[in-house]
N, C-alpha and C positions, 0 to 999 in steps of 0.2 A: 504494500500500500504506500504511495506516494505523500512522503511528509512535505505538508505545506505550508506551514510553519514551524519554523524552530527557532525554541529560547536554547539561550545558551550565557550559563552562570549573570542571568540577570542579578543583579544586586540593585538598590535604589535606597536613598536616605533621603527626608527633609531634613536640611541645616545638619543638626547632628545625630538626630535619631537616626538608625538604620531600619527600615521596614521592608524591604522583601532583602535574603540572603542566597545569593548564588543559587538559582532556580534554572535549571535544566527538562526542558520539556519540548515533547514534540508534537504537532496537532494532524489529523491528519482531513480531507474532504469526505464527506459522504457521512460523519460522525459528532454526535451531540454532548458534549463535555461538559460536567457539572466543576463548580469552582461550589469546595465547602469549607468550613472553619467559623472557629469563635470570633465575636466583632471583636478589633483589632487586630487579627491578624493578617494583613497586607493584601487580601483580595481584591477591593476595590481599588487598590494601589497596582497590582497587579494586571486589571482590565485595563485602567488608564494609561499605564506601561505599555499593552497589547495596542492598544490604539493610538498611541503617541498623543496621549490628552497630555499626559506629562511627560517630558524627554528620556526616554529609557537613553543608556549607555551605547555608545558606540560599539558596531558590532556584536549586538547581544542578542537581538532579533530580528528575525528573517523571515521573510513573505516571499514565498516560492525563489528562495535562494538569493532574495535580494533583500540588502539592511533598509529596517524600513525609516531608519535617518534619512535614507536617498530620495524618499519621495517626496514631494512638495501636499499639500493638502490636500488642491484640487483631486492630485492621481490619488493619493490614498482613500478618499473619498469616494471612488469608483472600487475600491477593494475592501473596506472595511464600513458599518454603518454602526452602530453603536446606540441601544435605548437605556439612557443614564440612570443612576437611582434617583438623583434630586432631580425634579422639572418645574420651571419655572419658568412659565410667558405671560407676562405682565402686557403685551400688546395685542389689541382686539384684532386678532387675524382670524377670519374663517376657520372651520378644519379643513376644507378644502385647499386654503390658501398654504398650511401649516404641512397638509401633506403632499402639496406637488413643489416643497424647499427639496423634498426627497430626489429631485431628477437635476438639481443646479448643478451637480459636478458635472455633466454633461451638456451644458450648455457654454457658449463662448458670451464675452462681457455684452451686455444687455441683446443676448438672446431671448427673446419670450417662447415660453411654453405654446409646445402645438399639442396637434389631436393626438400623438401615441405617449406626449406625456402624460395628456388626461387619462388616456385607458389604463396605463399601466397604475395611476394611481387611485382608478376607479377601483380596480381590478384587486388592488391589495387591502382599501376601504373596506370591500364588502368581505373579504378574506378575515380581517378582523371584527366585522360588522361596527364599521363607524360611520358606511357609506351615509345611510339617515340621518347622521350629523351634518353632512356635508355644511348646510347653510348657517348653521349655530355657528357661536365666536367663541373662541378658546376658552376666554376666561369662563362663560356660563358652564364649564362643564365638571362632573362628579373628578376626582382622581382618579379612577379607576378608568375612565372616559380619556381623559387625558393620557394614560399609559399606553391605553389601545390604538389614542390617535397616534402619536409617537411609534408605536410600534411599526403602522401603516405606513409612516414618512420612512424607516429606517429598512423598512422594506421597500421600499419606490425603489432607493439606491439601487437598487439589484445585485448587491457584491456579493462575491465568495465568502467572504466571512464578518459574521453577524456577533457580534457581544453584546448578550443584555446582562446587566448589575443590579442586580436586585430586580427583578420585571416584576414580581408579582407582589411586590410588597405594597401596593394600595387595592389590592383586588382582592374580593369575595372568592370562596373556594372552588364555583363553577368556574369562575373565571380564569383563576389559575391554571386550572386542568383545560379549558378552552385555549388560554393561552402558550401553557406550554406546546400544548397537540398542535398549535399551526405551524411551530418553527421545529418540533419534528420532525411533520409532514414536509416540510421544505429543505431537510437537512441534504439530501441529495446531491452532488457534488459543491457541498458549503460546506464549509467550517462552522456549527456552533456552538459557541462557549459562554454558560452562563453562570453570574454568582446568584447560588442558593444561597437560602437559610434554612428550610426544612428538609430534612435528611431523607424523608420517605417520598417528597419527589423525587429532589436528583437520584435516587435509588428508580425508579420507576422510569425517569426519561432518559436516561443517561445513556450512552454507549459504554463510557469509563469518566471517572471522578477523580479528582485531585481533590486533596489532604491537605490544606494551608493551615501552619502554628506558626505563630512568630514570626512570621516570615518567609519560612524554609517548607519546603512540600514535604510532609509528615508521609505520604499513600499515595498512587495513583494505580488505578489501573480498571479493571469492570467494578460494578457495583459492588460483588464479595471480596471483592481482593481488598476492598476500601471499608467497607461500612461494617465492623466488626465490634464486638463489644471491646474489647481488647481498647483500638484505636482509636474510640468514643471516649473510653475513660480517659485515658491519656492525655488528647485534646482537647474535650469539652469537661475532662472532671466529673462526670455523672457516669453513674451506673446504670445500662441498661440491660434487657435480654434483644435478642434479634432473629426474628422469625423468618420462613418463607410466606410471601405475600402468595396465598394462595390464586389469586387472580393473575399478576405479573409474575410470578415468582423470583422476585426480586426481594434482596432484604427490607425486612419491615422492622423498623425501629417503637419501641414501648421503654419509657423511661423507667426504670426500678424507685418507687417512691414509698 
């Protein structure tokens, strides 16, 4: 299987803290990766690294064999789309208007949008079901509304590899499972890599999980090889049991209380 991403001894500090530690890891297309661990330990440092939101090191990371320091915005932006944890649009745009910003890396400077921008971004509306939004204005809308619109721009992009950080963290439980299920369904020669927090999804969606403590990837590999009582204690300090999800059979985590 063709790696089309590779970390290689990423390190990264703010000023003097050190928060991620020499992280080695390879991604591959066709496969859905879960990012777990306790809050503070460098994951969302880690997606931002992946996406060059903040300058990862020279030479550390590679997008199909090339550092992705070399790219300028616009191209990476045709490779990488990104649905953030914090969102915040304080200006009354459409979702319409919100979700065809999704096709700007493919336009030249004051290009406007034509008809297969529109379809392509009808096309990912209704995939998320925000199309009925269309006409409403950002700000009128629930969080959970807002994560979905976002998802739909980050899909317009059309790139090989998709990072959502936290996606499902303003959404109700159907939601979540609706929204995992579409970037599953679309994992097919993409990359996606997303930060959980609940262990019995990424158990459930996952191809294979990373383990982040401290820093430093603690596990990686299928959902057994990761999600183990053993590795739970360690990293999260709780004791649990771990079952076969009779449904997925995937492990199912129950905390010992």
């Amino acid at each position: 299987m063709n790696e089309y991403i590779n970390v290689i001894n990423l390190s990264f500090s703010y000023e003097e803290k050190e928060i991620l530690k020499h992280i080695n890891l390879n991604f591959n297309k066709g496969r859905f990766y879960s990012v777990i661990g306790p809050n503070g330990s460098g994951k969302s440092t880690f997606i931002k690294n992946l996406s060059k939101i903040i300058q990862p090191k020279h030479k550390s990371i590679f997008i199909d064999k090339k550092d992705i320091i070399s790219f300028n915005n616009k191209n990476l932006a045709k490779m990488i789309s990104v649905i953030p944890q914090d969102i915040s649009i304080d200006y009354e745009f459409t979702v319409l208007d919100i979700v065809m910003m999704g096709r700007s890396p493919y336009k030249k400077r004051f290009e406007d949008f034509n008809m297969d921008d529109e379809k392509t971004a009808e096309k990912y509306m209704k995939l998320t079901n925000t199309w009925q939004l269309k006409d409403k204005l950002i700000t009128q809308l629930s969080g959970g509304e807002v994560q979905r619109v976002i998802a739909a721009r980050a899909l317009s992009q059309e790139t090989d590899i998709i990072l959502l950080d936290e996606p499902t963290s303003h959404l109700d439980i159907q939601y979540q499972i609706e929204f995992l299920n579409i970037f599953k369904s679309l994992k097919n020669n993409k990359v996606i890599i997303a930060v959980l927090h609940d262990l019995n999804l990424a158990s459930i969606f996952s191809d294979e999980i990373v383990l982040i403590n401290k820093g430093q990837v603690k596990a990686f590999g299928k959902p057994w090889d990761v999600i183990n009582k053993e590795n739970i204690k360690d990293v999260y300090n709780l004791s649990v049991e771990v079952f076969e999800n009779p449904i997925s059979k995937c492990p199912y985590v129950i905390p010992v209380v």
